[in-house]
C-alpha positions in Angstrom: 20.5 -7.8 8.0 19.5 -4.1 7.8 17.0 -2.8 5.0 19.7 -0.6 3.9 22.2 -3.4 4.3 20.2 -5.5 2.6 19.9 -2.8 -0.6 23.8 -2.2 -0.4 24.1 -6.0 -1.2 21.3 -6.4 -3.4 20.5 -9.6 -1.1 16.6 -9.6 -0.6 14.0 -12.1 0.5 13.9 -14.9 -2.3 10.3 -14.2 -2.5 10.0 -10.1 -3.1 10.5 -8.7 -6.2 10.0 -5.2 -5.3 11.8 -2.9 -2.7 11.7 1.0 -1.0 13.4 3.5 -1.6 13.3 7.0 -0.2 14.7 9.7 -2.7 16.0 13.5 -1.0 15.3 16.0 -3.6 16.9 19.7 -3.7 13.8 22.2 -3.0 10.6 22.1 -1.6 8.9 22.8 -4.9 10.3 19.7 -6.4 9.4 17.6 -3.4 5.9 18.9 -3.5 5.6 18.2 -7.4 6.6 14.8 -7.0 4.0 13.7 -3.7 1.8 15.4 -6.1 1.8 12.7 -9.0 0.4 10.2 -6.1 1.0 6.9 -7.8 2.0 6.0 -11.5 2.8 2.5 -13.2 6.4 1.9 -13.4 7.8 -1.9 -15.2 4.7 -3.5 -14.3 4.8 -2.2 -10.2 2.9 0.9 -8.6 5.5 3.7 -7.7 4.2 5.5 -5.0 5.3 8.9 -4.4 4.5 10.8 -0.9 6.2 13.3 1.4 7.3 12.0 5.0 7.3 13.8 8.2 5.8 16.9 8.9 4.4 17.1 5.3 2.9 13.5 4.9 -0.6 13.8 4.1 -2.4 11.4 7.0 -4.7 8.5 5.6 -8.4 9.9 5.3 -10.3 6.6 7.3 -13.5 7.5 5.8 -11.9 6.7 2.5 -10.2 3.4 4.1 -10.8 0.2 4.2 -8.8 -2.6 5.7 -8.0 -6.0 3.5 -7.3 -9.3 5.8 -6.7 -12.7 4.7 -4.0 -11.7 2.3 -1.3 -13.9 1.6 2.0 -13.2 2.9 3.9 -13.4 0.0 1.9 -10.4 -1.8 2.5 -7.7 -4.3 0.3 -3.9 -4.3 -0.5 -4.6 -7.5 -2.6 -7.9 -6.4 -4.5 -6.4 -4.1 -5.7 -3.4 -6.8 -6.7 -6.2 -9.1 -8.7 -7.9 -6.5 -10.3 -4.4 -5.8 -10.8 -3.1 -9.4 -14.1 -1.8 -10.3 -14.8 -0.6 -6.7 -13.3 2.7 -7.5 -10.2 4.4 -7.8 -7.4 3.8 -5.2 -4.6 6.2 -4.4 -2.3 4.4 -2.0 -1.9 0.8 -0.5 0.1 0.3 2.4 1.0 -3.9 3.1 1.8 -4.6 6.5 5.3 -6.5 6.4 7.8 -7.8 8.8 10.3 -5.5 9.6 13.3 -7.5 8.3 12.2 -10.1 6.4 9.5 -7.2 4.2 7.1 -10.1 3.8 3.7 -9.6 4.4 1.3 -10.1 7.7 -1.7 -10.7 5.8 -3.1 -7.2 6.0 -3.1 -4.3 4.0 -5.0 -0.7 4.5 -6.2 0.5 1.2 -7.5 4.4 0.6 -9.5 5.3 -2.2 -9.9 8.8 -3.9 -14.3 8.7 -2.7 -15.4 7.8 -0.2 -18.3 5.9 -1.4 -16.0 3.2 -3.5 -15.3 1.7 0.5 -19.2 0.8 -0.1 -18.3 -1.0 -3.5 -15.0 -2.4 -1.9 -17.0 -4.3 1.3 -19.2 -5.7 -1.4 -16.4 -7.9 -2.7 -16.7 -10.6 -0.6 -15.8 -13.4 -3.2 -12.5 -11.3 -4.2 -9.1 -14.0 -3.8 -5.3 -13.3 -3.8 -3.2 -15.6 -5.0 -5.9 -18.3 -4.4 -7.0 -17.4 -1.1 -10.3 -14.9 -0.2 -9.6 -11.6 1.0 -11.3 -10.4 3.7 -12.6 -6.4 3.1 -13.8 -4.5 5.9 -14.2 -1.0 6.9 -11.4 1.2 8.9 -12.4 1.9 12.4 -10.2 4.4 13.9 -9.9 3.1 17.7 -9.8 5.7 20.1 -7.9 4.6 23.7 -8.9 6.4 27.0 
């Protein structure tokens, strides 16, 4: 079944309690205003707000650090409690399956400074759900 199929019917996977949705709002101004709040709680969950297409702001790598080892069954809001105290983090971004939405076991995580990636790699002992995360700096891979 299609994502939006799946949102007509209500029918997700058993084990996500969260979902996307994409909002179209009537100016520019608005749109901007919105991307600009970043992320704020909402019921216990992490909205994130953020433009798409030409106006998506592009992931800073030097602020980026990749997060391995994760469950597949995996919330945002895990992850930033695994991360807590290494600084403040404007966006995750979970790798899931395309039509199921759960997880791969990976996750890109940006912070707002650069220098909490330093404070991130140092938690090495961090767990999810019971397993131990693996942190490591974004390399951006350049092809020939």
């Amino acid at each position: 079944m299609s994502k939006r199929g799946a949102a007509e019917s209500k029918q997700f996977h058993p084990d996500r309690d969260s979902c996307n949705a994409y909002v179209v709002l009537a100016t520019e101004e608005e749109a901007e205003q919105a991307a600009d709040l970043g992320t704020i709680p909402f019921h216990g969950k992490t909205l994130r707000l953020d433009r798409v297409g030409e106006f998506a702001k592009r992931r800073d790598y030097k602020r980026t650090v990749v997060v391995g080892g994760l469950p597949y069954v995996v919330e945002e809001e895990q992850i930033r409690e695994a991360l807590a105290g290494a600084g403040e983090i404007e966006t995750v971004r979970i790798i899931r399956d395309q039509v199921t939405q759960v997880g791969k076991g990976i996750a890109f995580v940006q912070f707002a400074k650069a220098g909490s990636v330093v404070a991130a790699l140092k938690k090495k002992d961090a767990k999810v759900n019971g397993r131990t995360i693996r942190v490591s700096r974004y390399e951006l891979v350049k092809s020939d």
